[in-house]
N, C-alpha and C positions, 0 to 999 in steps of 0.2 A: 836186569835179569830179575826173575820172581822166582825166589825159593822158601820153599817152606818144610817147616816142623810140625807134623802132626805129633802128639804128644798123648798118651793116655794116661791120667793118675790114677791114682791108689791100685797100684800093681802089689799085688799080694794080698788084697782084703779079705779074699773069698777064692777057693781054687777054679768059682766059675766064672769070676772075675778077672783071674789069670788066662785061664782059657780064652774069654774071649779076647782078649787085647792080643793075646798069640796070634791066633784067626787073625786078626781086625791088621796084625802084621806081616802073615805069612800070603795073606787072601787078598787086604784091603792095601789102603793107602796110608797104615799108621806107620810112622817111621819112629818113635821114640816111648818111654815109658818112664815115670817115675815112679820108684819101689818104695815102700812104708816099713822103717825096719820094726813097727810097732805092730804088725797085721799080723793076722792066728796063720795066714796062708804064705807066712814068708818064706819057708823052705819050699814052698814047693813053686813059688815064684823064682826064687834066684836056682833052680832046677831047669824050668823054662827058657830064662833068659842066658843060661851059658848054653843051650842047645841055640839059641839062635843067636849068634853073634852079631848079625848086622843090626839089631833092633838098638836100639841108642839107650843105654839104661843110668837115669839120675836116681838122685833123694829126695822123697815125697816127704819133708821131714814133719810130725806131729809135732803141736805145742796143745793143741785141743782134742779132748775124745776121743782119748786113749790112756794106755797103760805105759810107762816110762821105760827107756834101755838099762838107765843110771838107777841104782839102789836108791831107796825114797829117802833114804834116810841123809845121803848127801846132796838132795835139793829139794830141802824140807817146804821152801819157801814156794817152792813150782808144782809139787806133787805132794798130794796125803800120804797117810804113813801107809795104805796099801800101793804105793805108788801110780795112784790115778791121778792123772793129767787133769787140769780142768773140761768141764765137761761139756763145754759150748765156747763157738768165740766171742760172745758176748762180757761172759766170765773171765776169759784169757783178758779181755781190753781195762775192762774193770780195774784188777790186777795191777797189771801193768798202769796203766794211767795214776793208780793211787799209791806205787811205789810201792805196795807188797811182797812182788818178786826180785827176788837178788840175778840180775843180769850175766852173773859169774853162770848162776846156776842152770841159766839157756842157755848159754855158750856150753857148758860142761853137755847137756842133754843132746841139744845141736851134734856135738862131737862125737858121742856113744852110739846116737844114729847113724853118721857116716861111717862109722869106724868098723860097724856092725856089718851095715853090706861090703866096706870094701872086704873086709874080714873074709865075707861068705864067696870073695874071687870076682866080685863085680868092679868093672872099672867105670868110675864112676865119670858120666857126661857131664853133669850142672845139676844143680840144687833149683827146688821151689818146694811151698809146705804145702799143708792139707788147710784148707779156708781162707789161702792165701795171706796168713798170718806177717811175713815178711813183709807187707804193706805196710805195718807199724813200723814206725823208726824204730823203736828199742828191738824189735824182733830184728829187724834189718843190720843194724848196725851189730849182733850179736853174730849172724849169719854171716857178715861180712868178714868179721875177725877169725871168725872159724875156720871159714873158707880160704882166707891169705894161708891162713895156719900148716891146713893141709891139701894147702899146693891147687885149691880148684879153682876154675876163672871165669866159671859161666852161670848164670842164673837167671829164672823167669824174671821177666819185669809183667808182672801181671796189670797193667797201665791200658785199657785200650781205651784207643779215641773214640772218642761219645757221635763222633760224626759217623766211624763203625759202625759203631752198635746200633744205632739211630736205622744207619741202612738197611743193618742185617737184620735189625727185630721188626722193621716196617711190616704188616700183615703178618707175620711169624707167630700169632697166635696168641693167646690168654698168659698173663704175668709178663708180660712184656717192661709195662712199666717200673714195678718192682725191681727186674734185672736191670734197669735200665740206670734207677736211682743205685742201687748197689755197684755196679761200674762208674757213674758220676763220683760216688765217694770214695773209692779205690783212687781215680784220677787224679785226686785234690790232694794226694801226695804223693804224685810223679816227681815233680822237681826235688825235693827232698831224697828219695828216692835216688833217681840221677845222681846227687853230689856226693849221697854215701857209696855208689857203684863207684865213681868215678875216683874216687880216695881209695878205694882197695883195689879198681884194679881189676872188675865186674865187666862180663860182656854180656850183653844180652843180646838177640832177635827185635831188628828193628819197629815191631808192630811185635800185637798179639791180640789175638780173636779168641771168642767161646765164652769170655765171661758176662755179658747179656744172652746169650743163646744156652746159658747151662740148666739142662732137664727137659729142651724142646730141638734137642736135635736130632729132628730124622734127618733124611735123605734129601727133601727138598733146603731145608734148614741150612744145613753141612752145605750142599750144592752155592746156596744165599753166603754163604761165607767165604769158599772159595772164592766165587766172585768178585768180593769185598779183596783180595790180596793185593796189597800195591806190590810198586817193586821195591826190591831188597827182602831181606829177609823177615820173615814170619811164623809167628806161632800159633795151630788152632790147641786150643785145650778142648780133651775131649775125655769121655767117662765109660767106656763100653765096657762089656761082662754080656755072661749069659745070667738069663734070668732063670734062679732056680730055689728051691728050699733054702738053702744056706743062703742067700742073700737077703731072702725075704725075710729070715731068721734076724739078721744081724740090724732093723729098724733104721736103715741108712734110707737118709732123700731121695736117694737114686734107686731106683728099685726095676721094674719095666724099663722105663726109659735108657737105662745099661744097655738090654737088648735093644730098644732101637737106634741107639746110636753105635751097637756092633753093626746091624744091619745096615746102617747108613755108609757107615765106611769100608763095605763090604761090597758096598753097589756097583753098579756100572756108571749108574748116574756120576758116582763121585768122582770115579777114574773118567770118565769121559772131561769134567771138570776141568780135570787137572791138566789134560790134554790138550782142551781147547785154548786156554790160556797160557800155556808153554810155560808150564809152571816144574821146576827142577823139587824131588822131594829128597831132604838133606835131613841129620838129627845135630844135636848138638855140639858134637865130634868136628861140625866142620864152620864151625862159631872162631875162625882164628882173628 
């Protein structure tokens, strides 16, 4: 059987960011979201998502390019004294790799984010970050601890196979290769990866799509990926929003291409997709 998790992140960035991943779940074919307990639009994100229950809602957790949950002052080593996050993941690896962050103090952050939505009445489905920062062991193995802590058992394995993405980015347009090398190096710590899931106790979605195809998914794109679904379970990552002043305000990568990959998962193209291929769409809720 082929089941799959459509997934939208950074649910709460922007209230027309919120808006669309509603649409893209009441309309389209998204079945899950994860929320940013660091987003200016978080209240009116977890507004959203208890009006619609079936929508599967995780932790988008920041570690990069953002403002902090925990006071700066008790993870001095993670955030400046106005408690800014570092402010690229480039900076975050840095960090990390040369041992300048104290590990307590991700975990302490990690927990203030979860703590924060379950706080605001959200029941939380699985954990993934914003830049897929959990790729890093130290990030991973901090997530992992967190996660036993407070009782969750599911997370993105942001890992996809290169033979995927190979498929799905074939004539998919300009930056292909780019996405392509950047999912190569996410891969190269799958196994690693794996043995930290596998010691806490981690379920993931056996495949995951979207990270070669992220910023060029329209409708035919999305369609190219669907079709990439083996059997078992599946995850597409995907970015929709409406595109409007406040996003274009807030100088994020994704800017237009929000709206067409709302529009994409809004199609008929996509629901015919999913049709043809007898594909079951499930959120993370049902990861037992």
């Amino acid at each position: 059987m082929k089941e799959l998790i459509v997934n939208a992140d950074d649910f709460g960035f922007t209230r027309g960011v919120n808006e669309g991943i509603i649409r893209a779940h009441r309309e389209g074919i998204l079945t899950s979201a994860t929320l940013m307990a660091t987003a200016p639009a978080f209240d009116d994100a977890v507004e959203r998502a208890l009006a619609n229950p079936k929508l599967g809602i995780g932790c988008h957790l920041v570690l990069t390019g953002g403002t902090a949950v925990t006071p700066p002052e008790q993870i001095p080593t993670l955030a400046d004294r106005n408690g800014v996050l570092p402010r690229s993941l480039a900076a975050l690896v840095v960090k990390l790799s040369s041992g300048r962050i104290r590990i307590a103090e991700i975990e302490k952050e990690l927990r203030a984010q979860i703590e924060k939505i379950r706080g605001a009445g959200i029941r939380v489905t699985h954990l993934d970050t914003h830049k897929h920062t959990h790729a890093h062991p130290i990030v991973m193995g901090a997530l992992a601890r967190v996660a036993r802590e407070l009782g969750i058992t599911r997370v993105r394995k942001p890992v996809e196979d290169l033979r995927d993405s190979w498929r799905s980015t074939r004539g998919a347009g300009s930056g292909s290769a780019k996405r392509l090398a950047e999912a190569a190096a996410v891969c190269a710590v799958g196994p690693l990866f794996d043995a930290i899931a596998k010691n806490y106790g981690l379920r993931s979605p056996d495949h995951f799509l979207g990270l070669a195809m992220t910023g060029r998914l329209g409708t035919a794109n999305l369609c190219r990926l669907i079709d990439t679904v083996a059997e078992g379970r599946t995850e597409i990552m995907t970015h929709p929003g409406v595109y409007d002043a406040e996003l274009s305000e807030t100088g994020s990568g994704l800017q237009r291409e929000r709206q067409t990959e709302l529009d994409a998962l809004l199609s008929s193209e996509a629901r015919k997709a999913i049709e043809s291929h007898g594909i079951k769409l499930i959120t993370y809720r049902d990861l037992n």
